[in-house]
Residue, then its C-alpha position, 0 to 999 in steps of 0.5 A: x351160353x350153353x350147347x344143347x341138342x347140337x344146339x348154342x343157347x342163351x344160358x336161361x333157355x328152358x323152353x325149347x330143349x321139350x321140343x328138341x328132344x323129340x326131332x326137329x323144331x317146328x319139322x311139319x312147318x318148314x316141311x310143308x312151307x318148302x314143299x310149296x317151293x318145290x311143288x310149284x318150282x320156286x327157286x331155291x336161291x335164298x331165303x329170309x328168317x325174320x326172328x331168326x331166334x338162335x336158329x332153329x329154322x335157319x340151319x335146316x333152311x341152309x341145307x335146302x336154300x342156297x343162302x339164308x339171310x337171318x333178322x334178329x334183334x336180342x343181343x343173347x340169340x344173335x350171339x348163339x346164331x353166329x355159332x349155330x350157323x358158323x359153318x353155314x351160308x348165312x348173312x345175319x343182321x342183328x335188328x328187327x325188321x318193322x315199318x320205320x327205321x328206329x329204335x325201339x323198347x325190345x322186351x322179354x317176358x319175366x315169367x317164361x325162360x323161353x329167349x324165343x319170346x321176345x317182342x317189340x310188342x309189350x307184354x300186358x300183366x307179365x313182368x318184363x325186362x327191356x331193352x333197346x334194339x335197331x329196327x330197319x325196313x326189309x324194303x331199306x336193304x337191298x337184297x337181289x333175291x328172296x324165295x322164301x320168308x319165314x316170320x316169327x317176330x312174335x305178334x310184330x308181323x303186320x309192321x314187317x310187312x308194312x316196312x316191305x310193300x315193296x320188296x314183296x311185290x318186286x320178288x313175290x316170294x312164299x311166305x310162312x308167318x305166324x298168325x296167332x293170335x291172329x293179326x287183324x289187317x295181316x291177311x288183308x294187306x298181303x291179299x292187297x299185296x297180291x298174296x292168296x293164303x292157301x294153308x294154315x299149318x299148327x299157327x302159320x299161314x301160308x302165302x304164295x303170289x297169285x301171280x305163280x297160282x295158275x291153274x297148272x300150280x294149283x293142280x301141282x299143289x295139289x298132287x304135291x301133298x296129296x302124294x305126301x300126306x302120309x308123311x306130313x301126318x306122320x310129323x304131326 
C-alpha cells in the first residue's frame, strides 16, 4: 500500500496518479450526477458506490451526502478504502453486488497496473490473475434509504441491476452507471424499472424516476445546468 495524492493505493497502482495530478478524479461526472440531486431536491441522505475502488468517488460523496455505503470486491482496494474513508461516514461491505448471492472468479488484467480494472467479467486476449470474491444481491441488504448510486463495476452493471429490481423501484433514487462499452439490455431494464436517461456524461448515463420528472423537474433541470454551463465546461 502506498499514499499518493492524499490517496491509499495498492502498491502496483500506476493508472490513476495521471488523472490526480490534474484535480479531482472523474470531477465533471459527480459534479453533474449530484446537481440532478440538487436541481430537482433529492435528499442528500445516502448514497451507494457500487465499485467503490479505494475511493476516488466515495470521499468526495462523503462531503455532499450524509452517509456513503461502499461495494467492493478486491481484497487490496477494500483495504486502501478503509484508510481512505477512516475519518469519514461510510459503511463498506467488502463484495460485489450482481443478480445471485455466490461466489465468483474475480479478475485483474495482467497487462494494465490499474487496481480500478477488475471484473467478474473475463477479459478476453488479456493475461489475467484470478480470484475469489462474495457476490450478494443489493435487494438482500436492507438499507432504508438510498438517493444516489454510482456504478462502476466494469462491464457488470446489468447483473447489479438485475439483483436490485426491487430496491430500485422502492427507493427510486438517480442513478450514474458507466455504460461503455455500451450494455445491451441496460437501458431497457432501467426504463422497465421506471428509469428516463436524461444525460450522458464522457461514459456515464445518467438515470432519474420518471416519477420525480414533472414537468416543474424538468424545467429545474433545465435552468440548473443551464445557469452552470460554464462551470461544467470548465471541468472538461
Amino acid at each position: 500500500m502506498k499514499l499518493e495524492y492524499g490517496y491509499y493505493f495498492p502498491d502496483d497502482e500506476t493508472h490513476f496518479q495521471s488523472f490526480l495530478a490534474h484535480g479531482d478524479y472523474q470531477i465533471l461526472q459527480r459534479e453533474m450526477g449530484v446537481g440532478v440531486c440538487r436541481a430537482i431536491n433529492i435528499p442528500l441522505n445516502c448514497a451507494l458506490d457500487i465499485g467503490a475502488h479505494v475511493g476516488l468517488w466515495a470521499r468526495p460523496l462523503s462531503t455532499v451526502f450524509k452517509k456513503v455505503i461502499c461495494f467492493e470486491p478486491r481484497k487490496e482496494n477494500v483495504e486502501c478504502l478503509r484508510k481512505n474513508l477512516a475519518d469519514r461516514n461510510a459503511i463498506i461491505y467488502p463484495f460485489g453486488l450482481s443478480d445471485t448471492i455466490t461466489q465468483k472468479s474475480f479478475y485483474m488484467p495482467g497487462d494494465v497496473h490499474n487496481s480500478g480494472a477488475g471484473s467478474f467479467g473475463t477479459f478476453e486476449n488479456r493475461s489475467a490473475t484470478s480470484t475469489t470474491a462474495d457476490l450478494k444481491t443489493l435487494d438482500s441488504i436492507k438499507i432504508s434509504e438510498i438517493n444516489f448510486i454510482k456504478m462502476d463495476v466494469q462491464g457488470w452493471e446489468l447483473n447489479v441491476v438485475r439483483g436490485g429490481v426491487e430496491t430500485l423501484r422502492r427507493m427510486q433514487p438517480v442513478i450514474l452507471c458507466e455504460n461503455e462499452p455500451v450494455q445491451e439490455g441496460l437501458v431497457e431494464l432501467l426504463a422497465q424499472l421506471g428509469y428516463e436517461k436524461i444525460l450522458r456524461v464522457v461514459k456515464e448515463d445518467i438515470f432519474v424516476p420518471t416519477s420525480l420528472l414533472s414537468k416543474d423537474a424538468r424545467t429545474a433541470l433545465m435552468s440548473y445546468f443551464n445557469e452552470r454551463k460554464s462551470y461544467f465546461e470548465s471541468l472538461i
